[in-house]
C-alpha positions in Angstrom: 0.0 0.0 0.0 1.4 3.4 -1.1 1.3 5.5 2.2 2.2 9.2 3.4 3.0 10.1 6.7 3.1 13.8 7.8 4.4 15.5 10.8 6.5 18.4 12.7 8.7 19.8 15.4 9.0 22.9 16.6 11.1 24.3 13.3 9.7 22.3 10.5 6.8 20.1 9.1 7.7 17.3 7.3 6.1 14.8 4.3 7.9 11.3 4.0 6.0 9.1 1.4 6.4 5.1 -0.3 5.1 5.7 -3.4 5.6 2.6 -5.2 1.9 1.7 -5.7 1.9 4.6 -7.7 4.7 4.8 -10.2 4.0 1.0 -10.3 -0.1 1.8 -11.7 2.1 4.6 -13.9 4.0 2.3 -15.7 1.2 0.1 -16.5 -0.8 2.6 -17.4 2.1 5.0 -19.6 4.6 2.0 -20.6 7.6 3.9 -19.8 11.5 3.5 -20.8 13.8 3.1 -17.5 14.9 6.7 -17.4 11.3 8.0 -18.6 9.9 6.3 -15.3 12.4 7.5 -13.2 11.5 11.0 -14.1 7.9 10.4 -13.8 7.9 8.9 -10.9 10.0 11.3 -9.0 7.3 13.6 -10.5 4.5 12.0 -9.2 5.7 11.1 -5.5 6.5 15.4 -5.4 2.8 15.6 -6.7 1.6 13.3 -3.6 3.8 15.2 -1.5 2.7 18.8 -2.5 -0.8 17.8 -2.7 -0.9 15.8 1.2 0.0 20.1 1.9 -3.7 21.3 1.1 -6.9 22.1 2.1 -10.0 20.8 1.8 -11.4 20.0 -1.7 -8.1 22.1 -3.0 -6.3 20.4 -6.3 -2.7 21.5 -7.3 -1.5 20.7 -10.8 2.2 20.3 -11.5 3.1 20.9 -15.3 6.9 20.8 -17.0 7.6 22.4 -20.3 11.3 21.9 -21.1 13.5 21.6 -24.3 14.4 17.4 -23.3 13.1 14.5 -24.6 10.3 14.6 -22.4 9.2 17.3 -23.3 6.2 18.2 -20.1 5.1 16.0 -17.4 1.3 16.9 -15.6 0.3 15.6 -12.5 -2.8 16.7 -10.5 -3.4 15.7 -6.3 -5.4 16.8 -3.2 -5.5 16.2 0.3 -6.8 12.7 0.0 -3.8 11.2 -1.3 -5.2 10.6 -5.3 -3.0 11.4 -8.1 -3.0 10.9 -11.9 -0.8 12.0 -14.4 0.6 11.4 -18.1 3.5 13.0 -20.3 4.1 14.0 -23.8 7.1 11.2 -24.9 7.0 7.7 -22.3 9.0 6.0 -25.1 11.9 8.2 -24.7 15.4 7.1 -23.4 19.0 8.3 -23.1 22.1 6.1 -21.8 22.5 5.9 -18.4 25.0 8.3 -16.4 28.7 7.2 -15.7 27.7 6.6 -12.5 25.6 4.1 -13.9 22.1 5.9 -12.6 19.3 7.2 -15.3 20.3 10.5 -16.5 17.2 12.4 -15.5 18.1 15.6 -15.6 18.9 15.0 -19.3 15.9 13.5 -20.3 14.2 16.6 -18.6 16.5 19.1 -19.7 15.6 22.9 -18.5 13.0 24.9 -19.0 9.8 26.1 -16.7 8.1 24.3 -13.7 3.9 25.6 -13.3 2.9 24.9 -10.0 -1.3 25.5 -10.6 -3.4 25.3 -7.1 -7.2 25.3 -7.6 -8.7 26.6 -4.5 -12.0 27.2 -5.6 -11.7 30.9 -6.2 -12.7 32.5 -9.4 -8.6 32.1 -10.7 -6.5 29.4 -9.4 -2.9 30.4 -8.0 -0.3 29.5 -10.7 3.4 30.1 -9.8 6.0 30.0 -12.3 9.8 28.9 -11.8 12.7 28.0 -13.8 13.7 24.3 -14.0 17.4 24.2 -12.9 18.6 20.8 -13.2 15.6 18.7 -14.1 16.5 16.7 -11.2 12.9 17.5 -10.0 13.5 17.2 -6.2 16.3 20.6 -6.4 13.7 22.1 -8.7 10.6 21.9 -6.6 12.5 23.2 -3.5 13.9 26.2 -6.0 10.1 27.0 -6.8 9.5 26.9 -2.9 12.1 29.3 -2.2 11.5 31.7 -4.8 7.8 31.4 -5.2 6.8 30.9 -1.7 9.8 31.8 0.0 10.2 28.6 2.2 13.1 26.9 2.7 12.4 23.3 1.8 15.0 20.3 1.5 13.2 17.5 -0.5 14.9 14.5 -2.0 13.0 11.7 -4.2 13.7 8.3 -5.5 12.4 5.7 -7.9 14.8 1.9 -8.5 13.6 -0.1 -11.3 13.7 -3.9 -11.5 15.2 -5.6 -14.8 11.6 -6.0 -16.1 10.9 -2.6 -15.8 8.8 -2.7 -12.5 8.9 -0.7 -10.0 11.3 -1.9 -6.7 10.7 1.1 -4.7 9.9 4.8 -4.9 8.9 7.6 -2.6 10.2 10.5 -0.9 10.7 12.9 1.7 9.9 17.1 1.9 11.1 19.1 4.8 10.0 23.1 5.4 11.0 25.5 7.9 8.1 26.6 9.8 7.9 30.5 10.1 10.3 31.6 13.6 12.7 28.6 13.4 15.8 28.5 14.0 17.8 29.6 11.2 21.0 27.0 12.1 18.2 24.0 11.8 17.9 24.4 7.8 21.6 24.0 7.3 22.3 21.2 9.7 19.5 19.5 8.4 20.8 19.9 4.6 24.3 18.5 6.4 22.9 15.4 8.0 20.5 14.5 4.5 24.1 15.1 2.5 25.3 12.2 4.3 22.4 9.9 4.8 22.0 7.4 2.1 19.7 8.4 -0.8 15.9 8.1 -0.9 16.2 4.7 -2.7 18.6 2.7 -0.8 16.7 3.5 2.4 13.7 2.0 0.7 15.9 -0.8 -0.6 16.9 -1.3 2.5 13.8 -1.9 4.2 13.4 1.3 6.3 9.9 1.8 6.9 8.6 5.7 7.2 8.5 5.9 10.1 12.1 5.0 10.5 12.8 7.8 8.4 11.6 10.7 10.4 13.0 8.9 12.7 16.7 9.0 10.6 16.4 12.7 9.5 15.5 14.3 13.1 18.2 11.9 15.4 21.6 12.6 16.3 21.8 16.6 14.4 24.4 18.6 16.0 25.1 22.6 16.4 27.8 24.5 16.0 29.9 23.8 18.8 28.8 19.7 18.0 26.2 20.1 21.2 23.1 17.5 19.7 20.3 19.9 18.7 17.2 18.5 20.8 14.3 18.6 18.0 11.0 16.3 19.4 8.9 16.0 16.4 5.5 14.6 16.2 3.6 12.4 13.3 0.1 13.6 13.5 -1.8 12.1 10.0 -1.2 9.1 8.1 -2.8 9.1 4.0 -3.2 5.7 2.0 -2.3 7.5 -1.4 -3.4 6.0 -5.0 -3.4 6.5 -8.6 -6.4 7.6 -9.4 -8.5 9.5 -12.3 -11.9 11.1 -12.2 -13.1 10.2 -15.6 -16.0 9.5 -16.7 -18.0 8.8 -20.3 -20.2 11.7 -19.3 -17.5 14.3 -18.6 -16.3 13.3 -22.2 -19.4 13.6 -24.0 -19.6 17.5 -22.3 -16.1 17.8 -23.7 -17.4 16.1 -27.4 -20.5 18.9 -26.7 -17.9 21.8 -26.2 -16.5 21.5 -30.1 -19.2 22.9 -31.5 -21.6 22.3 -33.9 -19.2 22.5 -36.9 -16.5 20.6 -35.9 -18.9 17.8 -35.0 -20.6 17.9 -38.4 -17.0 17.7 -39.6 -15.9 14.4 -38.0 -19.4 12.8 -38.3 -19.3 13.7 -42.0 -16.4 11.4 -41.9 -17.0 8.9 -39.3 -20.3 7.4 -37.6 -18.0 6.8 -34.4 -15.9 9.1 -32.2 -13.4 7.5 -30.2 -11.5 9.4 -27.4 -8.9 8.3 -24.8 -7.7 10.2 -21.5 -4.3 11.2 -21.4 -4.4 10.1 -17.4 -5.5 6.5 -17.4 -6.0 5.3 -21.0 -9.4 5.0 -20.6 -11.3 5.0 -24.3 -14.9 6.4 -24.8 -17.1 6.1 -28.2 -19.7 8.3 -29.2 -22.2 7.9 -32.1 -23.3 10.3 -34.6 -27.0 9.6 -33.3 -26.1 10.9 -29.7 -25.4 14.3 -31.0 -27.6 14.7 -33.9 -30.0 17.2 -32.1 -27.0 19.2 -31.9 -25.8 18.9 -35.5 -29.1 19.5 -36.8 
C-alpha cells in the first residue's frame, strides 16, 4: 500500500512518502523506458507530497515544459492522497550516467516548472519557476524558495527492477516553519548530504517511520552540542493513482466542439473514439447521440 506520513517539530513540518503503488499503476498505465519512469515517478511522489499540503477540496496541478526528450510532465493531487498523471514522450530514453544511474536531468533538460493550485476561487494560483537541473527534487525546492519563500529540502527516489517494474519509490519534503531556527535548515541539509539516498533506504527496508525517525536523530550545532528537535507524526494518507473520468465528462467535452466541428468528423466517421491522457481510458460516441446538436 502506497502511504504518506506527515508530521512536525518545533522548526519544521515534514512529508515522508512510499510511493511505489503509484509509479508501479504509472508504468502500467504509460509503458515507460527506465529513465522516462524514473522522471515520472519522482514527478509524481513530489505531486503526492505537495498535494498531502492542502486544504480541503483544494487540487494543485504540476506541469513541465522543457526543451528534453520529455518534453512536459502533468500531474494533479489533493488532500486525500489521489493522483494521476501522463507526459508527452513515455518512449523516450537516453544512456544511463557514468555513475551508472538514469540520466534524469537530461531527459528533462531545463526549462519552466507551473505549480497550478485550484482553491475554488474564481482564478487558481499559478506560480512559475525555472527548471534548474531537471532533477525534480532541487527544482521543486527552487520554486519553494523563490515562489513561496520557504526553505524546503526535499529528496525523491524511484529503483527499477530488470523487467521494468517498479522496486521502490517515494520521498521525503522538509519546510522550515515561520520563527525557526535559522542554524536548523543548514544542519539539516548537512545530515541529509550524508544519509544514504531516498532509494537505498527504501531498498533497504526502512519503513517511514524509521525515516523521520533518521532525519531528526543525532543533528548537531555549531559547537557539536546535539540539537534537541521532538517532532510529532500527526496524519497518516493511503495514497493511490487515481482519475476522475468518466464517459459523461467526455461527452460535455465532445459537446464543447461545437456544432461544426462535430458535423466535420461525423461527415467522416459514424464513431468518435477518445482516450484520457491520465489512465488510457477510451470512450465512443455515435453520430446519433449528438444529432440534435448537428441538426
Amino acid at each position: 500500500m502506497a502511504r504518506l506520513i506527515r508530521g512536525a517539530s518545533k522548526n519544521a513540518r515534514f512529508f515522508i512518502v512510499d510511493s511505489k503503488d503509484v509509479v508501479q499503476k504509472a508504468q502500467e498505465i504509460h509503458n515507460c523506458s527506465p529513465t522516462a519512469i524514473a522522471a515520472f515517478g519522482r514527478f509524481l511522489t513530489a505531486g503526492i507530497i505537495m498535494g498531502a499540503g492542502l486544504k480541503g477540496d483544494d487540487i494543485m496541478t504540476l506541469r513541465t515544459d522543457t526543451d528534453g526528450p520529455l518534453n512536459h510532465m502533468v500531474v494533479t493531487s489533493d488532500s486525500s492522497g489521489r493522483i494521476r498523471g501522463y507526459l508527452s514522450n513515455p518512449e523516450a530514453e537516453l544512456p544511463l550516467k557514468t555513475n551508472g544511474q538514469p540520466d534524469v536531468g537530461g531527459i528533462i533538460g531545463k526549462g519552466m516548472l507551473r505549480v497550478i493550485k485550484d482553491m475554488g476561487l474564481k482564478e487558481p494560483y499559478v506560480g512559475v519557476s525555472n527548471i534548474q537541473t531537471g532533477e525534480i527534487a532541487e527544482d521543486i525546492a527552487y520554486y519553494y524558495y523563490t515562489s513561496e519563500q520557504t526553505p524546503t529540502v526535499l529528496a525523491l527516489g524511484v529503483s527499477i527492477n530488470d523487467d521494468l517494474s517498479i522496486k521502490n519509490a517515494g520521498g521525503y519534503m522538509i519546510q522550515l516553519l515561520p520563527d525557526s531556527e535559522e542554524q536548523f535548515i543548514d544542519k539539516l541539509e548537512a545530515k541529509i548530504g550524508a544519509i544514504r539516498s531516498v532509494t537505498e533506504l527504501f531498498d533497504g527496508g526502512m519503513s517511514l517511520e524509521r525515516i523521520a525517525k533518521l532525519l531528526y536523530e543525532d543533528m548537531e550545532d555549531d559547537k557539536g552540542e546535539k540539537l534537541v528537535e521532538d517532532y510529532e507524526i500527526y496524519e497518516e494518507i493511503e495514497t493511490q493513482y487515481s482519475c476522475n473520468c468518466s464517459r459523461d465528462r467526455f461527452y460535455k467535452g465532445v459537446v464543447a466542439l461545437g456544432k461544426e466541428q462535430l458535423e466535420e468528423i461525423f461527415s467522416e466517421k459514424e464513431t468518435l473514439e477518445v482516450e484520457c491522457h491520465f489512465c488510457k481510458s477510451k470512450y465512443s460516441f455515435k453520430r446519433d447521440e449528438f444529432e440534435s446538436l448537428v441538426n
